[in-house]
ZADO-1210 file (C-alpha; in nm, 4 decimals, padded with zeros to 6 digits):
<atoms>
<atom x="-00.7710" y="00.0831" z="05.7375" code="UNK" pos="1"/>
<atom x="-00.8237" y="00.2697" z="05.4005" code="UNK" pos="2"/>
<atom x="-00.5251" y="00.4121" z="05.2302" code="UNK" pos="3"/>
<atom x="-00.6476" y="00.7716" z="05.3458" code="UNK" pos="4"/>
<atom x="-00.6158" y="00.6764" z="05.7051" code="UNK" pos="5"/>
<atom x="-00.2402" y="00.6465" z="05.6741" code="UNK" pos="6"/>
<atom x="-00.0570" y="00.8731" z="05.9084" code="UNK" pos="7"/>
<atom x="00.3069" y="00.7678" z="05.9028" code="UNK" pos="8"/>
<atom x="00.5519" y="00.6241" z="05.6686" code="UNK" pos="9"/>
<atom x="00.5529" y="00.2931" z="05.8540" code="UNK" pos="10"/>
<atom x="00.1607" y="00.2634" z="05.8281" code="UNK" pos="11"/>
<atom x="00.2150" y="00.2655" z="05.4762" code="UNK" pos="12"/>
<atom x="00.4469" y="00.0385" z="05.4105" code="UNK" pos="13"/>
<atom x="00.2354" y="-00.1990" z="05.6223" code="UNK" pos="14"/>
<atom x="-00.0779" y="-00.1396" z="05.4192" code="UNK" pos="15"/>
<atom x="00.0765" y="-00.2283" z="05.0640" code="UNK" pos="16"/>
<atom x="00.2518" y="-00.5248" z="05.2417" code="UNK" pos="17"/>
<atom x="-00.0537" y="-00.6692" z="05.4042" code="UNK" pos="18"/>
<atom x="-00.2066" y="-00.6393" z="04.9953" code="UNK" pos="19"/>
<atom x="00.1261" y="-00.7864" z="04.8702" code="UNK" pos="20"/>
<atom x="00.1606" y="-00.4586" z="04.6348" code="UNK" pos="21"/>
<atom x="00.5470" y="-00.3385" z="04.5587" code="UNK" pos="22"/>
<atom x="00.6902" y="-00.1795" z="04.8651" code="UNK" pos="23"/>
<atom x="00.9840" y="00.0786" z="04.7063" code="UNK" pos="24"/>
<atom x="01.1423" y="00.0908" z="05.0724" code="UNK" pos="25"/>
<atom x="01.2666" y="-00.0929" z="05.3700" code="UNK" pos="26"/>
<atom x="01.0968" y="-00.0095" z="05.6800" code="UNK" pos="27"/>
<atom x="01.4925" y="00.0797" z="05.7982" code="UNK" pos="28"/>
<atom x="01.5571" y="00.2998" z="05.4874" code="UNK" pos="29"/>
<atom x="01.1660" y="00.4876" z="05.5234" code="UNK" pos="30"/>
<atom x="01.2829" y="00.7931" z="05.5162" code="UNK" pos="31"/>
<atom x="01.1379" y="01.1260" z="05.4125" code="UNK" pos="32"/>
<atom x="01.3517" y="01.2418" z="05.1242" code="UNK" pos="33"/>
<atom x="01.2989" y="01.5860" z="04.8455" code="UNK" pos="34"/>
<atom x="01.5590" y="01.5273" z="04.5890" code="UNK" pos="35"/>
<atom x="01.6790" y="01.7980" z="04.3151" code="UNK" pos="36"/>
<atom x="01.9766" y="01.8250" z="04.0897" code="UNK" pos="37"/>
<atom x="02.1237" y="02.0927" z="04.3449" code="UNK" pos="38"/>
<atom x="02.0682" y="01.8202" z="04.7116" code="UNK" pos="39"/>
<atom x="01.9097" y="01.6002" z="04.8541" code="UNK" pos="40"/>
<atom x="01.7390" y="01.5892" z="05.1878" code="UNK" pos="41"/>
<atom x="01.6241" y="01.3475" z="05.4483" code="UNK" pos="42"/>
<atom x="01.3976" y="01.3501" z="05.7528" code="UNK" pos="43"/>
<atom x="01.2619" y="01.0894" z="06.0009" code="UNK" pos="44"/>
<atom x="01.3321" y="00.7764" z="06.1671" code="UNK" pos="45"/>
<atom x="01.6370" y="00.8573" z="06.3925" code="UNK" pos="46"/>
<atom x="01.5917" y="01.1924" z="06.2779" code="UNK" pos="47"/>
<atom x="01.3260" y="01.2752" z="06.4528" code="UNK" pos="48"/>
<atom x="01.4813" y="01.3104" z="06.7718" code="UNK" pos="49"/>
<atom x="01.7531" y="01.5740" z="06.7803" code="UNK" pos="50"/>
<atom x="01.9512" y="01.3173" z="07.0379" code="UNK" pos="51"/>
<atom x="02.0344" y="01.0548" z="06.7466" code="UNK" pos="52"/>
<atom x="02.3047" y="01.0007" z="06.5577" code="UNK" pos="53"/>
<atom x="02.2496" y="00.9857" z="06.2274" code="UNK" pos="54"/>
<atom x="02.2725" y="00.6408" z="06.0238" code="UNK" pos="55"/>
<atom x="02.4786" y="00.7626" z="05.7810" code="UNK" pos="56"/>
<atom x="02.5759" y="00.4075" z="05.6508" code="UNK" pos="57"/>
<atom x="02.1684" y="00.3424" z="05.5283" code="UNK" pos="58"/>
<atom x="02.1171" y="00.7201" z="05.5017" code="UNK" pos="59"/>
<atom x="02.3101" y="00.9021" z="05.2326" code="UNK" pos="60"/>
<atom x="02.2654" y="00.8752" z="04.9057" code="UNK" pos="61"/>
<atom x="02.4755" y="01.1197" z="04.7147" code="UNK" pos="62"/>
<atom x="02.8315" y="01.0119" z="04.8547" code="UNK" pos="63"/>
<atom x="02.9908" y="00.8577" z="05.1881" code="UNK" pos="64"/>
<atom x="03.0556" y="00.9808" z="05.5609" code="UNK" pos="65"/>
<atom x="03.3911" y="01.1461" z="05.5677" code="UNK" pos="66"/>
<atom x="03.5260" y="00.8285" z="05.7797" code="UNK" pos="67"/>
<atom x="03.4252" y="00.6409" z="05.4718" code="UNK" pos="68"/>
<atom x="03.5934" y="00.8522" z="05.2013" code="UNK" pos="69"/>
<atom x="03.9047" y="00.7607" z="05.0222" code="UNK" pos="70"/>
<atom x="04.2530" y="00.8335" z="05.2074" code="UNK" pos="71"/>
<atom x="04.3983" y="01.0031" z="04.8672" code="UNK" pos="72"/>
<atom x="04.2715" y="01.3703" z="04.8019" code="UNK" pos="73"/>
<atom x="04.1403" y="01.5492" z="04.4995" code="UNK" pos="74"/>
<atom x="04.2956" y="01.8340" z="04.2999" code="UNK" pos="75"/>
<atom x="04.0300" y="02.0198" z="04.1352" code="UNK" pos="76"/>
<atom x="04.0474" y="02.3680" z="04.0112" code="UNK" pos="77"/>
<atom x="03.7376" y="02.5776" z="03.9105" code="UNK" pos="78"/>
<atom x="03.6961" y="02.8640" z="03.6733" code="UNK" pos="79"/>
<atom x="03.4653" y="03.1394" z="03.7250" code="UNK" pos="80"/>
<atom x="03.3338" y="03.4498" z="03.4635" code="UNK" pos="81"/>
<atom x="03.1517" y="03.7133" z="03.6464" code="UNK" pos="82"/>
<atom x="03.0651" y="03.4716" z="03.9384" code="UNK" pos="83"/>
<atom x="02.9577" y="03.2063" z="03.6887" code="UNK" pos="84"/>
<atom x="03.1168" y="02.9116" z="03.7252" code="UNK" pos="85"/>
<atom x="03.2351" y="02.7921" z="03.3671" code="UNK" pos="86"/>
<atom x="03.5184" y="02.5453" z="03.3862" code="UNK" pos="87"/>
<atom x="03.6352" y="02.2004" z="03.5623" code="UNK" pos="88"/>
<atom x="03.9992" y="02.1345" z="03.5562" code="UNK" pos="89"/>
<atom x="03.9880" y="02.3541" z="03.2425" code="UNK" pos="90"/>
<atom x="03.7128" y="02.1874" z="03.0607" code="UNK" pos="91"/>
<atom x="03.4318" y="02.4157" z="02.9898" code="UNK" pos="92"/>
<atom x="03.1080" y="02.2529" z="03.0916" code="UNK" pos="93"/>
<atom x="02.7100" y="02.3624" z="03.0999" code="UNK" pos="94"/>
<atom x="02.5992" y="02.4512" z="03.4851" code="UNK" pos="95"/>
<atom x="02.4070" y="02.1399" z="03.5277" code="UNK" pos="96"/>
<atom x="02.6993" y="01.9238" z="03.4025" code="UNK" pos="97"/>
<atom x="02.9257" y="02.1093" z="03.5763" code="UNK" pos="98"/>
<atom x="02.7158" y="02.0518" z="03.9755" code="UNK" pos="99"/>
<atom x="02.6212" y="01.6933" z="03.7845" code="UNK" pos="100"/>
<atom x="03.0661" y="01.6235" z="03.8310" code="UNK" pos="101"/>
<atom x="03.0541" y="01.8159" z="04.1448" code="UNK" pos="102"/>
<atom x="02.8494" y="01.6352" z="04.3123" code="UNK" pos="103"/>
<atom x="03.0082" y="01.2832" z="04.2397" code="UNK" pos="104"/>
<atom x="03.3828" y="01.3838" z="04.2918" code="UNK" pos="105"/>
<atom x="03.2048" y="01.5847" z="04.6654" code="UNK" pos="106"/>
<atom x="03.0043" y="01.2812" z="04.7413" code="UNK" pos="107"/>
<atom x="03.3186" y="01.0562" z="04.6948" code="UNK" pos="108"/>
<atom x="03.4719" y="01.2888" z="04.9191" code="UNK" pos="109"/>
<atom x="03.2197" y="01.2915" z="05.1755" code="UNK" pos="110"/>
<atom x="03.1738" y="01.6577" z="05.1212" code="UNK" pos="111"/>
<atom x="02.8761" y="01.8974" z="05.1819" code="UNK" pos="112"/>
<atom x="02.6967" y="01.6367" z="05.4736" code="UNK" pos="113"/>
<atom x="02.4912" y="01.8967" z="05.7206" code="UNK" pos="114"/>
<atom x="02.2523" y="01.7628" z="06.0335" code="UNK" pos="115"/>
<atom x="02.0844" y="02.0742" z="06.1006" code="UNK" pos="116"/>
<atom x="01.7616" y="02.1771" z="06.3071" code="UNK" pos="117"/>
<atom x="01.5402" y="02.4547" z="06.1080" code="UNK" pos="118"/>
<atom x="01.2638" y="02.6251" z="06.1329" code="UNK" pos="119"/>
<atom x="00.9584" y="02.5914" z="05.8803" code="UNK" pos="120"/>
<atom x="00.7697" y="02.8572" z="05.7508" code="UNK" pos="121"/>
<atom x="00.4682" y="02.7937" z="05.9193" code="UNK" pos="122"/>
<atom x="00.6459" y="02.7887" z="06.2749" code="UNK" pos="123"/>
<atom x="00.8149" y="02.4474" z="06.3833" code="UNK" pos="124"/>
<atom x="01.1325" y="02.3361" z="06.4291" code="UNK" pos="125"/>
<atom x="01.2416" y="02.0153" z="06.2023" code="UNK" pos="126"/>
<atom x="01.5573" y="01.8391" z="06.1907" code="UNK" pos="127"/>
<atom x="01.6879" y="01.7013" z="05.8424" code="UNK" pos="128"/>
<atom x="02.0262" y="01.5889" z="05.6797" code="UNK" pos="129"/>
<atom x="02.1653" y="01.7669" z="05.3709" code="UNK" pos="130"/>
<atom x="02.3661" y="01.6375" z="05.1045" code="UNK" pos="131"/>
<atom x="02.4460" y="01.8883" z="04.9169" code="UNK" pos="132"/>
<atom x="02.8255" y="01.7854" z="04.7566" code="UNK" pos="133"/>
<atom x="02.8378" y="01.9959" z="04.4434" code="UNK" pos="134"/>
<atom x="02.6930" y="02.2941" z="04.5824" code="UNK" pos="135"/>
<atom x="02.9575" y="02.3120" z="04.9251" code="UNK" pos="136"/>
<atom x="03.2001" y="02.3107" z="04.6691" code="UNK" pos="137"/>
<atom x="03.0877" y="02.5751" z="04.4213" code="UNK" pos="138"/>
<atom x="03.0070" y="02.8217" z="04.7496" code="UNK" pos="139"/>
<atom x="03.3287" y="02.7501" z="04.8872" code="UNK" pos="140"/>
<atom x="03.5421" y="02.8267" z="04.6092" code="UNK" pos="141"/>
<atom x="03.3103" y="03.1537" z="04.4995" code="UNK" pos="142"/>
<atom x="03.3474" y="03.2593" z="04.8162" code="UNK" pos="143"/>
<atom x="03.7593" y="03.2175" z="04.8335" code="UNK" pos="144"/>
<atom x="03.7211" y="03.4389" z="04.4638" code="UNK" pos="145"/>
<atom x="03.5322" y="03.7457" z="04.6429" code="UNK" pos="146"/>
<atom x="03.7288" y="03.7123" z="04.9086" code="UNK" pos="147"/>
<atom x="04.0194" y="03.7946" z="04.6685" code="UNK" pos="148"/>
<atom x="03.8683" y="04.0560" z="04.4708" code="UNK" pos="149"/>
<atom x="03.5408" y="04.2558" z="04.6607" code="UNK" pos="150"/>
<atom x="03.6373" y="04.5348" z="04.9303" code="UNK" pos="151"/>
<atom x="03.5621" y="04.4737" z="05.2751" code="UNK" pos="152"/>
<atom x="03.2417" y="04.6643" z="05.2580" code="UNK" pos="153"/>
<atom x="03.1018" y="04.5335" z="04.9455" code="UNK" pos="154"/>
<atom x="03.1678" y="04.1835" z="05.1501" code="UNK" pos="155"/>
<atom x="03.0185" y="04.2812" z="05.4567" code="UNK" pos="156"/>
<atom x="02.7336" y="04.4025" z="05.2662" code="UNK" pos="157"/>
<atom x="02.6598" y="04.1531" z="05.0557" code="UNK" pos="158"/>
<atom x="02.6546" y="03.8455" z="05.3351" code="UNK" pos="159"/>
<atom x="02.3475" y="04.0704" z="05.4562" code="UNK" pos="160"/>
<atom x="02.2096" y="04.0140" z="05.1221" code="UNK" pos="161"/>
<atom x="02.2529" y="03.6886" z="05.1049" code="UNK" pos="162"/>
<atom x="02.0504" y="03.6082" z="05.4124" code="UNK" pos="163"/>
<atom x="01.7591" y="03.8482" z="05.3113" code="UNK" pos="164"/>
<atom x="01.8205" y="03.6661" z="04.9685" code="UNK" pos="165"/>
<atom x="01.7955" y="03.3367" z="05.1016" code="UNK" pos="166"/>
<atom x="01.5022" y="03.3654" z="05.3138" code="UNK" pos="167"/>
<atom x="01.2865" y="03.5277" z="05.0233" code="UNK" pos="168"/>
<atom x="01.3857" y="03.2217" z="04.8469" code="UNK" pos="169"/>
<atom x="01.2934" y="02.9960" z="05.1228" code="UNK" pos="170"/>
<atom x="00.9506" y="03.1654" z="05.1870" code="UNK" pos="171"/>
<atom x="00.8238" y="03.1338" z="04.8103" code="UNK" pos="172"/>
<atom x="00.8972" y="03.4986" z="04.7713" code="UNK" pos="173"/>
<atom x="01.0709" y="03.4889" z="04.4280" code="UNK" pos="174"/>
<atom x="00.8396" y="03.6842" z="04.2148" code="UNK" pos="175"/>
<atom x="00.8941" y="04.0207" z="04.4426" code="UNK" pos="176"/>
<atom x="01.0149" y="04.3346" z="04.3707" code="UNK" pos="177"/>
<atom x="01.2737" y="04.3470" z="04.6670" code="UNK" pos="178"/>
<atom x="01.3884" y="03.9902" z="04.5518" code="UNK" pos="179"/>
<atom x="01.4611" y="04.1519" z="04.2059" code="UNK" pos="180"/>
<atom x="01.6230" y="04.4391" z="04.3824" code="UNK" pos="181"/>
<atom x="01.8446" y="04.2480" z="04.5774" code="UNK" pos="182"/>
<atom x="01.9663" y="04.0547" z="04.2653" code="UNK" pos="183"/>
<atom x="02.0153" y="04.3865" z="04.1072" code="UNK" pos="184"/>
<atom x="02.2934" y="04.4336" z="04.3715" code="UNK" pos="185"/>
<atom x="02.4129" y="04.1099" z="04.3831" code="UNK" pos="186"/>
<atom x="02.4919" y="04.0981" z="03.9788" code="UNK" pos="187"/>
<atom x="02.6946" y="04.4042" z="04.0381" code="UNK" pos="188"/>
<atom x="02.9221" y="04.2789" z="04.2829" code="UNK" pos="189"/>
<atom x="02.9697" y="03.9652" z="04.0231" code="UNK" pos="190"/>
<atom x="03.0955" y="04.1936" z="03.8083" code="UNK" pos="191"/>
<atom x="03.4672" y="04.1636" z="03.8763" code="UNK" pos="192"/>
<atom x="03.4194" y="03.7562" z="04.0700" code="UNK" pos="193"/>
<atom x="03.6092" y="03.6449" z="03.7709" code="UNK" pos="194"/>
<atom x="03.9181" y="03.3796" z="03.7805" code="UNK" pos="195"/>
<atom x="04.0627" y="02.9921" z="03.9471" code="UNK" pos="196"/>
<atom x="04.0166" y="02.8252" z="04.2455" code="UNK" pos="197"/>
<atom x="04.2011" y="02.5535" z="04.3515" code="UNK" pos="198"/>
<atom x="04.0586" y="02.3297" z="04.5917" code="UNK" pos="199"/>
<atom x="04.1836" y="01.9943" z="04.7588" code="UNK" pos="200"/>
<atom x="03.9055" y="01.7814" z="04.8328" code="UNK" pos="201"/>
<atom x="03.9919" y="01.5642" z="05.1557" code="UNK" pos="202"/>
<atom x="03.7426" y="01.3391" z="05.3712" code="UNK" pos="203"/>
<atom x="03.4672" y="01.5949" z="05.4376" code="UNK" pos="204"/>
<atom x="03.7112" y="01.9307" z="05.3924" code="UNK" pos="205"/>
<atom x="03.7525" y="02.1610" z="05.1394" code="UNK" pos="206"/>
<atom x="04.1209" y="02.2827" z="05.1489" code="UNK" pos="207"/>
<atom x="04.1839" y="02.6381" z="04.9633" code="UNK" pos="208"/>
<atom x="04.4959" y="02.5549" z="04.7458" code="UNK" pos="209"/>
<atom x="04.5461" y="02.9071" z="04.5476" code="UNK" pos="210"/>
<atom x="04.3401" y="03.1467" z="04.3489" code="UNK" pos="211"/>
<atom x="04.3850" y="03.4101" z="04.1105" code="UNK" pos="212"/>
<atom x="04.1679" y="03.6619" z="03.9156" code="UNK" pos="213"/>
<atom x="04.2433" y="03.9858" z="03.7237" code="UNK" pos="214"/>
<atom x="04.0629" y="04.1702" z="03.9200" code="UNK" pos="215"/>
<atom x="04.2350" y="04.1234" z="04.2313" code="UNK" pos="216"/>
<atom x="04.2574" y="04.3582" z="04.4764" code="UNK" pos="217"/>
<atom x="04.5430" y="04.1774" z="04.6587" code="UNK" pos="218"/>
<atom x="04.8981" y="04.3553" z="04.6523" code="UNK" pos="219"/>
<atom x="05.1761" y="04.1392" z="04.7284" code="UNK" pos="220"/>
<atom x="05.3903" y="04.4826" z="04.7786" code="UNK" pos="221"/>
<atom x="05.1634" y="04.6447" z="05.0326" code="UNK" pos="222"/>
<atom x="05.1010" y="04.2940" z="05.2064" code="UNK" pos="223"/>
<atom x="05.5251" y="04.2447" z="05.2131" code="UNK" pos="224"/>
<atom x="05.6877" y="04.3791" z="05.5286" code="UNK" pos="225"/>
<atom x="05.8845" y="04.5328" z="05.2819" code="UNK" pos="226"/>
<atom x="05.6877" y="04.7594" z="05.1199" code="UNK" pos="227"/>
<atom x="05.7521" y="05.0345" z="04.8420" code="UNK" pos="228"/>
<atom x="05.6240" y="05.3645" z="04.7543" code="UNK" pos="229"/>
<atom x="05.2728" y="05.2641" z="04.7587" code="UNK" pos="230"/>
<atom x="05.2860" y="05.2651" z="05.1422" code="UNK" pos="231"/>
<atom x="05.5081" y="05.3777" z="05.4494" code="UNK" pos="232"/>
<atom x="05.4852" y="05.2186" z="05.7562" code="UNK" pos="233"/>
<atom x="05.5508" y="05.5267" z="05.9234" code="UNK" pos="234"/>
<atom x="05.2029" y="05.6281" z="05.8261" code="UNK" pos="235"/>
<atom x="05.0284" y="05.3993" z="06.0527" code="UNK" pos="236"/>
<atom x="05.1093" y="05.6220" z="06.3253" code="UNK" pos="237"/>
<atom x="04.8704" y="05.9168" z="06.2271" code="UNK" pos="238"/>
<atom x="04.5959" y="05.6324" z="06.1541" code="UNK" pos="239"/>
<atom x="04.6426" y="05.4615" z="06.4606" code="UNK" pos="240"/>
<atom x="04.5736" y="05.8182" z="06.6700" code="UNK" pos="241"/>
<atom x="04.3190" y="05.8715" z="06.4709" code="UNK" pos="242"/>
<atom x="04.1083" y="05.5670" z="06.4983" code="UNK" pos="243"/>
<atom x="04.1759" y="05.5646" z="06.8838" code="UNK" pos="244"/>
<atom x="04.0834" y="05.9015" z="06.8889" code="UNK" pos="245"/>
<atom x="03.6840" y="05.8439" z="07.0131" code="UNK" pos="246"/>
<atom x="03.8400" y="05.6006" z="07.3240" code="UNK" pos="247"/>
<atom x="04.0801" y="05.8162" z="07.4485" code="UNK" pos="248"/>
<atom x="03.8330" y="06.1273" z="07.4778" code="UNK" pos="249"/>
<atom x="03.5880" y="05.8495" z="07.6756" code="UNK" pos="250"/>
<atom x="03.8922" y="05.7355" z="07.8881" code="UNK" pos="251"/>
<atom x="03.9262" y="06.0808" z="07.9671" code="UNK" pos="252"/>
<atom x="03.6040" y="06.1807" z="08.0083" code="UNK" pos="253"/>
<atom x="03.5875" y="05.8699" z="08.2976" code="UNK" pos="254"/>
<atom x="03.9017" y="06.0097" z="08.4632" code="UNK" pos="255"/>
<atom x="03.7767" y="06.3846" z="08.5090" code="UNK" pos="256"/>
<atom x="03.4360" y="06.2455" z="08.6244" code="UNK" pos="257"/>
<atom x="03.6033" y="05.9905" z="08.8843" code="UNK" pos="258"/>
<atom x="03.8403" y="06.3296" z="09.0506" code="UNK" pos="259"/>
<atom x="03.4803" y="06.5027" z="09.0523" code="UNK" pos="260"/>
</atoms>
């Protein structure tokens, strides 16, 4: 057989043993794995069939299975300017440092493990586990930060984005003019994503702990039951008729037509 002829992962491993050349894997461990700063990903063997549990004690390489993880949590608390990340426990670090710490303190954690089925760009499905530690974390506690100071329709909005976003990504579309557009939008709602997280980091969870930012848009007068001048309960009522308005005229609309 000539090296071209190889079709698998466990052909090739056979080839350079047969010539006694340096085989970099175990035919157990012969995965298919794409490895970047921001995850790692693996496919085959068990993979292949959507039935199998994954081997996660020969699989992962980034951290351990949550069953594996320590039984003491970890505190950390990130800082964020303009939906940059900028701080770790209140030590200012670079971005790649910053996922670089993430991703061992996650991985220790056994944070940020998905088994997922996709589907490629040119048409099939493929299954592959993600370890992705670092980035889990960052998204989680971004997300906690918007949650505390975008409107609901900004929100809404901008988790459509996202998947638009993500899927130019995905499809090598980065050099576009609606990708640019989209991040256009996307740096304006980062405008005000500025403050702390604090996150408890617990055998595969990530456990909101607080937040804060100066550009929050949460009142703790108008959410007390005992609010001030700001709002009066007794204003609900005219809301309430309001937004019910369009099903009572359609509950009455079905009553005339059933006496007809």
């Amino acid at each position: 057989m000539a090296y071209w002829d190889i079709s698998s992962r466990e052909e090739e491993i056979a080839y350079l043993e047969a010539r006694n050349l340096p085989v970099p894997m175990k035919k157990e461990d012969s995965y298919s794995r794409d490895r970047n700063m921001w995850h790692i990903s693996h496919e085959g063997l068990e993979l292949e069939n959507p039935w199998n549990a994954p081997n996660y004690e020969t699989l992962l390489k980034l951290g351990v299975s949550p069953e594996q993880a320590p039984d003491k949590a970890t505190l950390i608390t990130l800082t964020f300017d303009k939906g940059i990340p900028t701080h770790l426990d209140g030590k200012a670090m670079d971005p790649s440092s910053l996922l670089e710490k993430l991703n061992e303190l996650g991985g220790a954690n056994g944070i940020g493990i998905e088994d997922i089925v996709e589907n490629r760009v040119v048409g099939m499905k493929s299954r592959g586990v993600y370890e992705t530690p670092g980035g889990v974390i960052l998204y989680k506690a971004h997300e906690e930060l918007e949650h505390l100071t975008l409107d609901r329709e900004t929100y809404r909005y901008k988790q459509e984005v996202a998947l638009e976003f993500a899927d130019l990504i995905y499809n090598g579309k980065w050099f576009t003019p609606l990708r640019e557009a989209l991040q256009a939008f996307v740096e304006s709602t980062q405008k005000v994503v500025t403050g702390e997280v604090k996150l408890k980091l617990y055998k595969g969870n990530i456990i909101v702990q607080g937040s804060q930012s100066p550009y929050s848009l949460y009142s703790e007068d108008l959410a007390s039951f005992t609010t001030g001048d700001l709002y009066d309960h007794k204003d609900a009522g005219g809301f309430i008729t309001l937004y019910g308005l369009p099903l009572r005229v359609r509950a009455l609309m079905e009553a005339q037509n059933k006496k007809n």
